[in-house]
C-alpha positions as CSV (number, residue, x, y, z in Angstrom):
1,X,70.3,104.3,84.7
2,X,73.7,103.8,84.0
3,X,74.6,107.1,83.9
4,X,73.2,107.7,87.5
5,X,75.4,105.0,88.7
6,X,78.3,105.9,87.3
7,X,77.8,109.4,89.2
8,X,76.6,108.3,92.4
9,X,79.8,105.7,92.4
10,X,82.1,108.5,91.3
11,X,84.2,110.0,94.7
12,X,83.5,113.9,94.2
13,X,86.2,115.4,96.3
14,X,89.8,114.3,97.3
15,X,91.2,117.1,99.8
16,X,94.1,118.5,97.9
17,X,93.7,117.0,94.7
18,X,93.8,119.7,91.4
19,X,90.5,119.1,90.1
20,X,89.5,117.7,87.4
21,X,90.7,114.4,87.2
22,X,89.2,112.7,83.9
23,X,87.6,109.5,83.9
24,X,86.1,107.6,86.8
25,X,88.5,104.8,87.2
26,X,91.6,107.8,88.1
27,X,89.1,109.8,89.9
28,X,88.0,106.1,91.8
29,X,91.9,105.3,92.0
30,X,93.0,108.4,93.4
31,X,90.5,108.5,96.3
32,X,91.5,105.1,96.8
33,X,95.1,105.9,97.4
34,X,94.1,109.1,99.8
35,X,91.8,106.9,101.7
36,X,94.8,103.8,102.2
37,X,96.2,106.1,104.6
38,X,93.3,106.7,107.0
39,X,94.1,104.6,110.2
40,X,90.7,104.7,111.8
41,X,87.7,102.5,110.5
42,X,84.0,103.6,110.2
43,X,81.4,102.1,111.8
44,X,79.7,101.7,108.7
45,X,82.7,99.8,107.0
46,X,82.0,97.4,110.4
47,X,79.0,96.7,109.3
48,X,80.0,96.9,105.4
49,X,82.9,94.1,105.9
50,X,82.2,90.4,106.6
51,X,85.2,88.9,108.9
52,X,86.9,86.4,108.1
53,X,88.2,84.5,111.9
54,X,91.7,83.4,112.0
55,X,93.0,81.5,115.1
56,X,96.7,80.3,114.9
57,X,97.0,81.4,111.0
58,X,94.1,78.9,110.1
59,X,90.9,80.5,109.2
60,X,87.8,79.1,110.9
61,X,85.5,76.7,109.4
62,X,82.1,78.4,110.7
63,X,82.1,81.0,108.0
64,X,82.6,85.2,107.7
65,X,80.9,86.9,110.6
66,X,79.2,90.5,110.3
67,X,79.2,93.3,112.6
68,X,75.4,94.1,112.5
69,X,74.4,98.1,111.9
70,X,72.3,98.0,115.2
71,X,75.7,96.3,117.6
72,X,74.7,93.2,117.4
73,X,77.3,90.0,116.5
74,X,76.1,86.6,116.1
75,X,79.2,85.1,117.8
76,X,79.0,80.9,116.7
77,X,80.0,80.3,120.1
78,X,78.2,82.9,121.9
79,X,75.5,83.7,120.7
80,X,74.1,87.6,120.5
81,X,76.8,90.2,121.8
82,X,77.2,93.9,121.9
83,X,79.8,95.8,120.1
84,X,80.8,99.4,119.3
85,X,84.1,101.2,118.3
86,X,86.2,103.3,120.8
87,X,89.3,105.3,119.7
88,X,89.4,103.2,116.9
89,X,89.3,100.0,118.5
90,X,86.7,97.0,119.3
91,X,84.7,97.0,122.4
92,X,82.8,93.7,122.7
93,X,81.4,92.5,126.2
94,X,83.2,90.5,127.9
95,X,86.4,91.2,125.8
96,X,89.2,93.9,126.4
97,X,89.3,96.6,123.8
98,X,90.6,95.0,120.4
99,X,92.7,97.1,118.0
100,X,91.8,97.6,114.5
101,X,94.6,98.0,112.0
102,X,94.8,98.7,108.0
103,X,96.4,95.6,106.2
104,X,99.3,96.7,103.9
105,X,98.3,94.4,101.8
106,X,95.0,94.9,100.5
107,X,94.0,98.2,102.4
108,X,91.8,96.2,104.3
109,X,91.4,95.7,107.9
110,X,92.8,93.4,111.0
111,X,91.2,93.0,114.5
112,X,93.7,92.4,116.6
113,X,96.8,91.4,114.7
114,X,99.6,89.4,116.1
115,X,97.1,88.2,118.9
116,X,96.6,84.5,117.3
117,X,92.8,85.4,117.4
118,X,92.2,87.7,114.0
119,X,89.6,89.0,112.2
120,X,90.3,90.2,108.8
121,X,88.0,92.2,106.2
122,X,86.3,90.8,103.5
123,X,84.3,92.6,101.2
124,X,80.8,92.1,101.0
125,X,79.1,90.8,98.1
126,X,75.9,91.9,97.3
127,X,74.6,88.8,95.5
């Protein structure tokens, strides 16, 4: 139902936050501003996000790539590789360990910024 929804999509608990805040969109909002200043992504938002590749500030033409649950990504060029996070960053064979930044634009997230070679969040749609 509706009702259950609205629950289940509803953050519960914002460490340090005087409880209650009414209505879901400032409860929603709030977390959202508490959570813009973790540093460290989850390896279920690398699985969440599709990627959109930039090389040389031009996105690519192959399309958004996913980080699959199970460490698998379909690289266009590659094929199958492994990947997992360390500290914080990418490990993907064959390729020294990438760092993974927040985007102070959007809260989102960069793969190796400044590097030429980018990967930026995009959020998944689930249609």
């Amino acid at each position: 139902t509706w009702a259950e929804l609205l629950r289940a999509s509803t953050p519960t608990v914002i460490p340090g936050q005087p409880l209650p805040i009414p209505g879901k969109w400032k409860t929603s909002y709030a977390y959202s501003l508490v959570d813009s200043l973790r540093q460290e992504i989850t390896l279920e938002e690398m699985s969440y996000f599709r990627w959109r590749f930039i090389y040389q500030g031009r996105p690519s033409g192959l399309g958004l790539r996913h980080f699959e649950p199970n460490g698998i990504y379909n690289s266009p060029h590659f094929g199958p590789i492994t990947w997992r996070l360390k500290n914080g960053n990418l490990m993907v064979d064959g390729v020294d360990e990438l760092p993974i930044v927040r985007s102070a634009l959007n809260w989102g997230w960069i793969i190796d910024p400044g590097s030429g070679s980018e990967y930026h969040s995009v959020e998944a749609r689930p249609w």
